[in-house]
N, C-alpha and C positions, 0 to 999 in steps of 0.2 A: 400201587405205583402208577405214577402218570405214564401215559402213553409215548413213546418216540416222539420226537418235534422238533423242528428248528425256530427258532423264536430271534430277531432282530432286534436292536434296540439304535435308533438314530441319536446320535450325539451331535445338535445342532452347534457348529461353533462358527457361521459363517455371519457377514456384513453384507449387506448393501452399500458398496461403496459408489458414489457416484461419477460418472463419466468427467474428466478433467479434459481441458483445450492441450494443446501441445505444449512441450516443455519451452519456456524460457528462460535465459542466463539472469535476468535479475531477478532479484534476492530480495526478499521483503525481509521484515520484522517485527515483531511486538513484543515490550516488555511488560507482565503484570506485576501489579505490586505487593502478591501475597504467593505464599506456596502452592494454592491449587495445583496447578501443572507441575512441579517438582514431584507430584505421583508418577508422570509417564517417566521420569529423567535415571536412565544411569546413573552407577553410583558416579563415573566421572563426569558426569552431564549438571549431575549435584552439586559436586567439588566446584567444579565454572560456573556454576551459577544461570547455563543457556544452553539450550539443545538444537540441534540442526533437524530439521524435517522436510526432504525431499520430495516426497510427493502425499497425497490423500491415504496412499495404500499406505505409508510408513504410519502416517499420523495414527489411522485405525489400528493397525499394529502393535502402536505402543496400548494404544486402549485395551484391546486383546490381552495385548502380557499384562498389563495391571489389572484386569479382572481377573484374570487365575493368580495372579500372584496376591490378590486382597481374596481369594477365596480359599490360600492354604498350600499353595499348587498346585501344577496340572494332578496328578493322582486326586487329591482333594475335590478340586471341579469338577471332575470326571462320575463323582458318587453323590454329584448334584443334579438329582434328575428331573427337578424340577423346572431347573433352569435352562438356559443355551447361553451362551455368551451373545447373541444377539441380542436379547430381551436384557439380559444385564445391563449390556452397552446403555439402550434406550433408557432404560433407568436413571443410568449416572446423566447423559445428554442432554436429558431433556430437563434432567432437574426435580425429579418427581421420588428418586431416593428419601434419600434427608437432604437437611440444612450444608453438609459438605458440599454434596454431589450439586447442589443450586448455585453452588459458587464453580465447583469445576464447570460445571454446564457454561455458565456465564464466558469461561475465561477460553473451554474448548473450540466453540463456535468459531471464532472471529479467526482465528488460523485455519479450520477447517474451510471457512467461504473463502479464503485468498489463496489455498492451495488449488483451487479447482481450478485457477485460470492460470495455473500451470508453472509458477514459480516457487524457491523452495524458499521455504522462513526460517531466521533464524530466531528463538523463541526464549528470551530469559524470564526470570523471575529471582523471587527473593527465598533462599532456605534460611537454618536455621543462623547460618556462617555470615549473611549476609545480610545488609540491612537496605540496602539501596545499590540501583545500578550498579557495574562497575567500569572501571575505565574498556576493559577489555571488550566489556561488549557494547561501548562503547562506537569503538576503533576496527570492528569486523564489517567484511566486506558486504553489506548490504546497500541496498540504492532509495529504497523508501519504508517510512516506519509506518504502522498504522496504530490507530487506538484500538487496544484490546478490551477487554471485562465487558460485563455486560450492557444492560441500559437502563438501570437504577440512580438510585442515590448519590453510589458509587464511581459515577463514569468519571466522574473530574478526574478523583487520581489517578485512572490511567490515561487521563489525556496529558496531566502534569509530566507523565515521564514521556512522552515524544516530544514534548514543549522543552526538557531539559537536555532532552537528546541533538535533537535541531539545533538548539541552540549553541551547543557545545563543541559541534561539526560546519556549524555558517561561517566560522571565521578561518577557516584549512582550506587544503584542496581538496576535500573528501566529504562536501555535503551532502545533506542527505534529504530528498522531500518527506513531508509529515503529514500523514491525514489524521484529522481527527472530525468527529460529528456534531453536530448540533441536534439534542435531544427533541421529538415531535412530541406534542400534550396539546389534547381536548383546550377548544378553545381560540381565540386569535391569536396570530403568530406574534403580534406585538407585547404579549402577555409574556412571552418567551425568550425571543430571541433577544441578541446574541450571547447566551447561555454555553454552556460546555464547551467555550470555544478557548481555544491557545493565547497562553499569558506570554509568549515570548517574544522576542523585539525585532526578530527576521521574520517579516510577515511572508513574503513573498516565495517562503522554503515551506509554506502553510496550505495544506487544501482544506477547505471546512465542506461537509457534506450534510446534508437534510435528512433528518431520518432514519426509521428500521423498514425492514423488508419481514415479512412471515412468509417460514418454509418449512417445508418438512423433514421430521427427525430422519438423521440420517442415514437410521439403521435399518427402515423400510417399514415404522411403523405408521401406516397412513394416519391411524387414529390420531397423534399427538402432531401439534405443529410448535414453530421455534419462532420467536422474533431474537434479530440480532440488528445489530445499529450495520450502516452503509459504508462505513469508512475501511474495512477489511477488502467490501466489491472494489469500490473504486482504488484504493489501493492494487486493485489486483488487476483493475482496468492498464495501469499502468505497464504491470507485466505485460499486458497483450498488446499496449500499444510498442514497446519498446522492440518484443518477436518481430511485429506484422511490419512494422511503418523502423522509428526512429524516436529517440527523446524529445526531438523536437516538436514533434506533433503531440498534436492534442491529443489528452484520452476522453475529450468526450463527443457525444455524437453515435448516430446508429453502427459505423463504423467498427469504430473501438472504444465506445461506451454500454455494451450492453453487459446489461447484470443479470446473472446467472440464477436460478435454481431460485425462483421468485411466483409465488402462489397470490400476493398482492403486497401492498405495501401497507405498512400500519398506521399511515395516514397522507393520502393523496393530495398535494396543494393544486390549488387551484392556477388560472393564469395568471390572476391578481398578485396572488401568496409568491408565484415564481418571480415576480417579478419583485415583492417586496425582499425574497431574500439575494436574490442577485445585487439589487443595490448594497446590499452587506456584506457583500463579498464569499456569501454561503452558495453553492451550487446543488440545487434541487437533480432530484430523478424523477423523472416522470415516467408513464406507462402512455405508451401512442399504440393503439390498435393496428395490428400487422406491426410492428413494428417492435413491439416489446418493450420492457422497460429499461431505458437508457438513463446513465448519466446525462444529464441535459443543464451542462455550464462550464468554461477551463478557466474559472478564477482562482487566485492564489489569495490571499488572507491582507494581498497591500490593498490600500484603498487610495491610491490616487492614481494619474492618468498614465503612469510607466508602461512601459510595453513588459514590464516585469508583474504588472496585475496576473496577468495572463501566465498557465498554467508551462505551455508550452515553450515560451521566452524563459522562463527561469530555468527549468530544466535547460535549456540547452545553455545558459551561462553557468550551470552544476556541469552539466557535462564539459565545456570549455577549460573549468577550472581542475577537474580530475585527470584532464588528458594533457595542460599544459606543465602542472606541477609538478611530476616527474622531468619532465625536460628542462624546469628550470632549476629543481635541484643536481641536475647533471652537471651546472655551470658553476656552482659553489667551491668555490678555493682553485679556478682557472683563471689565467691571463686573463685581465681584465683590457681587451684591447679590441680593434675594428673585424677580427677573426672571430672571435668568440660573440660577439654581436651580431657577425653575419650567421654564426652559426644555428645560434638560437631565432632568429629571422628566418630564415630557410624554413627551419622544420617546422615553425609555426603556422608561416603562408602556406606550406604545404598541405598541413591539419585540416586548415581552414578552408581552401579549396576544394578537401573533399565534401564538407556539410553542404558549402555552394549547390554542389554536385548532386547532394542529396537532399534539396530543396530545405536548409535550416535556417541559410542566411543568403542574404539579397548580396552584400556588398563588407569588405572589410577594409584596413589599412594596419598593418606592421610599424610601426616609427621606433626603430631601435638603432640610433646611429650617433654621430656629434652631436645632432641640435639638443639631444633631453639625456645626452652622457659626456657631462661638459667636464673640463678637468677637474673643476670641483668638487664635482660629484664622484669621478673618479679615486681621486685622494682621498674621499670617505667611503672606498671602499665599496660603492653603492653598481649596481647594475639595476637603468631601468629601462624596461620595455612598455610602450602605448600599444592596448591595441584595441583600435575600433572598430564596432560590429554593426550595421543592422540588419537587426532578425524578422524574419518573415514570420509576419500575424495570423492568425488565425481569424478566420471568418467568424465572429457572432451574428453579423445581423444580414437581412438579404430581403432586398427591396425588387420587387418585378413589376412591371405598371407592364398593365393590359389594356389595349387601343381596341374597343370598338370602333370600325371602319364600315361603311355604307358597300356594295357592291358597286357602285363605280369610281369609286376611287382604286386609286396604285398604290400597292404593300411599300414601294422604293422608286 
């Protein structure tokens, strides 16, 4: 008989999860166009077709219950001593499972990078009930989509469903910005570009971004690293600008363009290349010593000379249209007369004095009276309100001329 002993046995079941910025109220999104992720989903998460994920902890969480729940359950797992749920995770994440896990890996990441910068996603996909989008998640309350899946073959269809989402919400009061990415490949960028970019006809509700980022798997295994495309970071750029500053402001810049959890990028453009994709309306990241790798462009997907190219201008007429549209459907089936005119005028100068206030717009004007609610217009029932804005720009370019001066000359 063996001797008395006590003997231990660790059951590793933990994550590395990694440090997140602070929480912000907007709400990203991504739809994929296959089941991968309807593994983490509730059976009602299944039913909808979209799951809510609050923060990094929930995310891993749900990965957690799906690897005891794909090993049998907890008892099950528990008489896997092989394993730990952490070395599982890494398995499924990084894609080095099977041919499944290469496709979850693909569709996990890209919600995994947008949660760190502190907003929650709401996350659809396609089950078996389901064959595409639905209206319903459609019409939830999120503020920007990004493109999910990974950075294959594959990336068009998930850029197709933010290009149908966008598009489907540019005409309401309830638009919604879309980022999607422009694939990097060996070679000159003219070989390439403008590839994997938005078939949709509101360009300006559009960010196109450059690129993937390589980073490390998340579960803390140094050994393996991950490329994922940019459009989930900048995406989530947007959460932090929206905390820190306001919609109006740009998210890019050292500011409120830095990308998170960035080991290098998977292929660095040059100043040339920055500049060849800028004229495209594509906004590169670059990596500036000290300084880190920033978003480095606030262009929207229009290409002409609008103040609406610009990232920050559009947003704040998305935000203009979300805050007025409730107020004017308040006026539906009221007196159509110089009360109800003034009244909708009021709350709007009001609105709008506050952005003043918070540096979004220079100058506006209300015209909601006789001259453009003629009786005409009133016998058909019509109520129209003007209202002009302009919005303060963002700085791209910055010119400083330095004066060599002789010692006896005056500075003034």
């Amino acid at each position: 008989m063996a001797r008395p002993n006590v003997k231990f046995v660790i059951n590793d079941e933990s994550f590395v999860i990694p440090a997140t910025e602070e929480f912000s109220s907007t709400a990203g999104a991504v739809y994929n166009p296959s089941t991968a992720l309807s593994f983490l989903g509730t059976t009602a998460e299944k039913d909808a077709g979209y799951m809510y994920v609050a923060n990094l902890s929930e995310w891993f969480g749900k990965l957690s219950s799906y690897i005891v729940k794909a090993a049998g359950g907890a008892s099950a797992f528990s008489g896997i001593t092989a394993y730990s749920i952490g070395s599982c995770a890494a398995s499924y994440i990084d894609g080095s499972y099977t041919a499944t896990e290469a496709e979850f890996s693909d569709e996990w990441w890209p919600i995994h990078n947008f949660l760190q910068y502190g907003g929650g996603c709401y996350v659809g996909f396609e089950t078996d009930a389901l064959t595409s989008y639905t209206n319903e998640f459609e019409t939830l309350p999120f503020d920007v989509i990004f493109q999910g899946g990974g950075t294959g073959a594959a990336a068009n269809n998930y850029a197709t469903e933010v290009s149908s989402i966008v598009d489907a919400r540019s005409t309401n009061d309830n638009p919604v910005i879309g980022v999607v990415y422009v694939k990097s490949d060996p070679g000159a960028l003219a070989d390439h570009v403008p590839s994997n970019t938005p078939s949709g006809t509101n360009n300006e509700n559009y960010i196109r971004v450059y690129g993937e980022k390589v980073h490390l798997n998340g579960t803390g295994n140094v050994s393996s690293t991950v490329v994922t495309s940019l459009a989930a970071d900048v995406a989530g750029c947007i959460c932090r600008t929206d905390r820190d500053s306001y919609p109006w402001f740009s998210p890019g810049g050292t500011r409120r363009g830095r990308i998170l959890n960035v080991l290098r990028l998977n292929r660095p453009v040059s100043a040339t290349e920055q500049d060849y994709l800028y004229n495209l309306e594509i906004n590169p990241v670059v990596t500036f010593p000290g300084d880190g790798t920033i978003l480095f462009g606030d262009k929207t997907g229009r290409n002409d000379d609008s103040t609406l190219s610009r990232i920050n201008v559009s947003r704040l007429f998305m935000y203009v249209k979300k805050s007025l549209g409730p107020v004017a459907r308040s006026l539906l089936f009221e007196q159509n007369d110089a009360i109800t005119r003034g009244r909708f005028k009021t709350a709007a100068e009001g609105f709008l004095e506050r952005i003043v206030a918070q540096r979004g717009i220079q100058d506006f004007r209300v015209i909601c009276d006789e001259s453009n609610n003629t009786p005409e217009i009133i016998e058909g029932n019509l109520f129209v309100a003007e209202i002009l804005i302009k919005p303060i720009t963002s700085i791209n370019y910055i010119k400083i001329t330095l004066t060599n001066k002789d010692l006896s000359s005056t500075l003034w």
